[in-house]
C-alpha positions as CSV (number, residue, x, y, z in Angstrom):
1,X,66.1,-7.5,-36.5
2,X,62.3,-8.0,-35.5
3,X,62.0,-8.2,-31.6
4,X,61.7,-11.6,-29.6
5,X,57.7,-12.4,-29.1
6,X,56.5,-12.2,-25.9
7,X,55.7,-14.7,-23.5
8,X,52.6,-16.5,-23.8
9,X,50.2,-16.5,-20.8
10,X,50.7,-20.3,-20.5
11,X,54.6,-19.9,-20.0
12,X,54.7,-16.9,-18.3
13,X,51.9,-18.4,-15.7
14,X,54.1,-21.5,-15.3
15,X,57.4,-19.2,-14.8
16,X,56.1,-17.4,-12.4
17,X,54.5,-20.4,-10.3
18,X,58.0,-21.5,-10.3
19,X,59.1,-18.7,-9.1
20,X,56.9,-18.5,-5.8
21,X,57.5,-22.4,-5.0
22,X,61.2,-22.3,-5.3
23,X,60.6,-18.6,-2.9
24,X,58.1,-20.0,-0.2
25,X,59.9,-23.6,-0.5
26,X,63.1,-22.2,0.9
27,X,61.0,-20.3,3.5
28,X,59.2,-23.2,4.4
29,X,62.5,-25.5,4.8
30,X,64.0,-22.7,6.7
31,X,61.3,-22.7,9.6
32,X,60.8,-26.7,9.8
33,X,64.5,-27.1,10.2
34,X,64.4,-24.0,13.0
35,X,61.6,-25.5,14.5
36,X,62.8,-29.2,14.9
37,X,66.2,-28.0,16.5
38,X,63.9,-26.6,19.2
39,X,63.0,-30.0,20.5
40,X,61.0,-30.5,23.4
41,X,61.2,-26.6,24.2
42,X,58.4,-25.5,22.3
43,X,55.9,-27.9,23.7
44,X,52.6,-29.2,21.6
45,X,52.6,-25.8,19.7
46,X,55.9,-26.0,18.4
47,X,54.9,-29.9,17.7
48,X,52.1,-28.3,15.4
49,X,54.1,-25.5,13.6
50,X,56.8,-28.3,12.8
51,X,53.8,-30.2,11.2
52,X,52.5,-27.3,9.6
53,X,55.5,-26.3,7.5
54,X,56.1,-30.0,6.6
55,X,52.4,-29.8,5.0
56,X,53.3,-26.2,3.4
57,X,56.8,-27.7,2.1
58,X,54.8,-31.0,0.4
59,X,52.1,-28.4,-0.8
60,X,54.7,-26.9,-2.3
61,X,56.8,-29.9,-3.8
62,X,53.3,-30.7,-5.6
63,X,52.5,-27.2,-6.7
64,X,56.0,-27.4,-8.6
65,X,55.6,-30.3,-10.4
66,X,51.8,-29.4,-11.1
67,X,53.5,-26.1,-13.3
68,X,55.8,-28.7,-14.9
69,X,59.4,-28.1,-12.8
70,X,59.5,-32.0,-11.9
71,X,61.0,-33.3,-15.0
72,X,60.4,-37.2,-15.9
73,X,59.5,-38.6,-12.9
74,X,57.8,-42.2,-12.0
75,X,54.2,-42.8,-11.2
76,X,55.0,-44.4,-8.1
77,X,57.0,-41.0,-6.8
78,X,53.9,-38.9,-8.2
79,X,51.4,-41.1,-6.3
80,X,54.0,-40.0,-3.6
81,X,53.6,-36.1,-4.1
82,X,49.6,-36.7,-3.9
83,X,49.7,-38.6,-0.8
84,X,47.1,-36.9,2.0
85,X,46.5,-34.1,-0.7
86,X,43.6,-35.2,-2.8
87,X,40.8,-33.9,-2.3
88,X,42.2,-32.0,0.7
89,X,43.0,-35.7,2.5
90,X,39.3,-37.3,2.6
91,X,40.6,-39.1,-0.6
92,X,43.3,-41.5,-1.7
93,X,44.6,-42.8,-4.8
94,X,45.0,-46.6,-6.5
95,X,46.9,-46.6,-9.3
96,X,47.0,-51.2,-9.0
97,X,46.7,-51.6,-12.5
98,X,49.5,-49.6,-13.2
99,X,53.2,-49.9,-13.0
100,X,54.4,-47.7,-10.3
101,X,58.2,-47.6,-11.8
102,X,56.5,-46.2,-15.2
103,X,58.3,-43.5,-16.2
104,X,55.8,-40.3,-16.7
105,X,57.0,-37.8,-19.6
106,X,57.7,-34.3,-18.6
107,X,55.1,-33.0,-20.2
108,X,52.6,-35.3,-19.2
109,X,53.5,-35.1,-15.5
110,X,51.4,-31.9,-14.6
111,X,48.7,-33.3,-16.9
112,X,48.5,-36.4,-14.6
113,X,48.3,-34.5,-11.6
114,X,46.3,-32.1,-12.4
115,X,43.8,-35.0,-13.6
116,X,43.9,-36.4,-10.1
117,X,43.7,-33.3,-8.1
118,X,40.1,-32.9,-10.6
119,X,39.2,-36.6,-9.5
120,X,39.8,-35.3,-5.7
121,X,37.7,-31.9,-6.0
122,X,34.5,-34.5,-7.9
123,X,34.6,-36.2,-4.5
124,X,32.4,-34.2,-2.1
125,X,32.5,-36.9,0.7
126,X,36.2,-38.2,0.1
127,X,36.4,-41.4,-1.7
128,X,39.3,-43.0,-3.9
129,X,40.7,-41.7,-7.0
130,X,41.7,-44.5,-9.3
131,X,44.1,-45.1,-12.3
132,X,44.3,-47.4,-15.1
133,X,44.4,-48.0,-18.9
134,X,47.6,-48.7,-20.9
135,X,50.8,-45.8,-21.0
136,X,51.3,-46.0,-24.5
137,X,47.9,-45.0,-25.5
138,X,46.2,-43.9,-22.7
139,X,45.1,-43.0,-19.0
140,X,41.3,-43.9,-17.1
141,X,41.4,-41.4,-14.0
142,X,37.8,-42.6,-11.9
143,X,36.5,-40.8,-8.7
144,X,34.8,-43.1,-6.5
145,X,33.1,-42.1,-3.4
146,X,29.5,-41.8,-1.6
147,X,29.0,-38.7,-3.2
148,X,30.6,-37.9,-6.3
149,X,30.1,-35.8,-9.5
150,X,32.3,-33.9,-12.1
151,X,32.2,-30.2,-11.3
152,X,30.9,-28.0,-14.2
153,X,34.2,-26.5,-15.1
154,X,35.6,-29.7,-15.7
155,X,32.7,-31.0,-18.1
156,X,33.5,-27.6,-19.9
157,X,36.8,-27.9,-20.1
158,X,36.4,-31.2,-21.6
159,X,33.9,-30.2,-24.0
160,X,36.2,-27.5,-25.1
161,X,33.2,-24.5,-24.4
162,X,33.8,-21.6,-22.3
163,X,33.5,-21.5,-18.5
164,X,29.4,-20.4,-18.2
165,X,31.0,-16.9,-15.7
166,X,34.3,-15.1,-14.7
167,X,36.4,-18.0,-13.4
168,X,36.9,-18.2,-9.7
169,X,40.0,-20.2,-8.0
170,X,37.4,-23.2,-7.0
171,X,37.5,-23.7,-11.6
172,X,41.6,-23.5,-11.3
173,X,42.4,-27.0,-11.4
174,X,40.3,-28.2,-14.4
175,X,41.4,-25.0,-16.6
176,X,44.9,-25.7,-15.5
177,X,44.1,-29.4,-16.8
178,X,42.9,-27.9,-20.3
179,X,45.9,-25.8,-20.1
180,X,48.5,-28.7,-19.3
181,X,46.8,-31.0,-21.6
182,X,46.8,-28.6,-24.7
183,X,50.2,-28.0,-24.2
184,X,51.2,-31.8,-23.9
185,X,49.2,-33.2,-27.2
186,X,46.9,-34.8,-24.5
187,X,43.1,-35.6,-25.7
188,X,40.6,-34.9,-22.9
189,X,37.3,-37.0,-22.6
190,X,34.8,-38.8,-20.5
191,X,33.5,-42.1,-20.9
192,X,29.7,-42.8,-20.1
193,X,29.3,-44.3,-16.6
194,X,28.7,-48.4,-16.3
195,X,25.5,-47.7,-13.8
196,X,25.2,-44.9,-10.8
197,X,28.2,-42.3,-10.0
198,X,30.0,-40.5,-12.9
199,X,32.2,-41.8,-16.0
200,X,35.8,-41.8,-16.0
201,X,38.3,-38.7,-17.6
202,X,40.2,-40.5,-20.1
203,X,43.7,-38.6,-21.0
204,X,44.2,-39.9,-24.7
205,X,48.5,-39.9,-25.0
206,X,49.9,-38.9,-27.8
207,X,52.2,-41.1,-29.9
């Protein structure tokens, strides 16, 4: 009987992601809960550690569904998830010309997020990441900001070419995208820009 195959990089990468969030989420929960039945007692700095492991517990919830453990899930409770985490909270997201109740695939979920979290990173002075285009065909995903531009991972990773060095954890986010996508039948482009700024990253959805 031949032996099982091994994992591939992709899974196992995923696994053990999973791993880590369900870990460090339990710690997390763990100190917020011990912290709030403090009260009053611990003055401002136990004010700030209760805020702190609320922000590491949300980090957390989002890392998780970024490595695919959220299962179908709605855009409006993704939108949730990315709320004060885009681009490390100078940006927001408007998703007005989508349905919020629209019921994102499994697989397609970390694809979606990852494409946001992207958006976030091309906005170097905070701005607004915004969604649109159709479910059943596909999704427009457009920084806007003072300042914005596609970082050169991402317009490698589109262009299917390796990264130009050795990868560093600033590129993680776009290969992840490349990763997620690949794995989810998801088509990766970008659309010429209308005037100044950049184009938009168009996930083409399988059908």
């Amino acid at each position: 009987m031949p032996p099982e195959s091994p994992l591939s990089e992709f899974r196992l990468a995923r696994l053990v992601g999973l791993r880590l969030c369900h870990d460090l989420g339990g710690v997390a929960g763990t100190v917020g809960n011990a912290l709030e039945l403090l009260g009053g007692a611990g003055g401002e700095a136990a004010e700030i550690a209760i805020e702190a492991a609320a922000v590491l517990r949300r980090r957390l919830l989002l890392w998780r569904a970024l490595l695919g453990g959220q299962g179908d899930a709605t855009l409006g409770s993704l939108l949730d998830l990315l709320d004060g985490q885009v681009a490390g909270g100078r940006a927001t997201t408007d998703a007005a010309g989508l349905d919020a109740g629209w019921l994102v695939p499994e697989d397609l979920v970390p694809v979606l997020l990852a494409a946001v979290l992207a958006a976030g990173e091309a906005l170097l002075r905070g701005g607004v990441v915004r969604l649109a285009g159709e479910p059943e065909r596909e999704i427009v995903v457009l920084p806007e900001g003072p300042r914005v531009a596609w970082s050169p991972a991402l317009l490698r990773v589109v262009a299917g070419a390796p990264l130009a060095t050795e990868p560093t954890g600033r590129e993680v986010m776009p290969l992840w995208l490349g990763a997620t996508a690949t794995a989810a039948g998801v088509r990766l482009g970008l659309a010429m820009p209308a005037g100044e700024g950049v184009g938009p990253l168009v996930l083409g959805l399988p059908r």
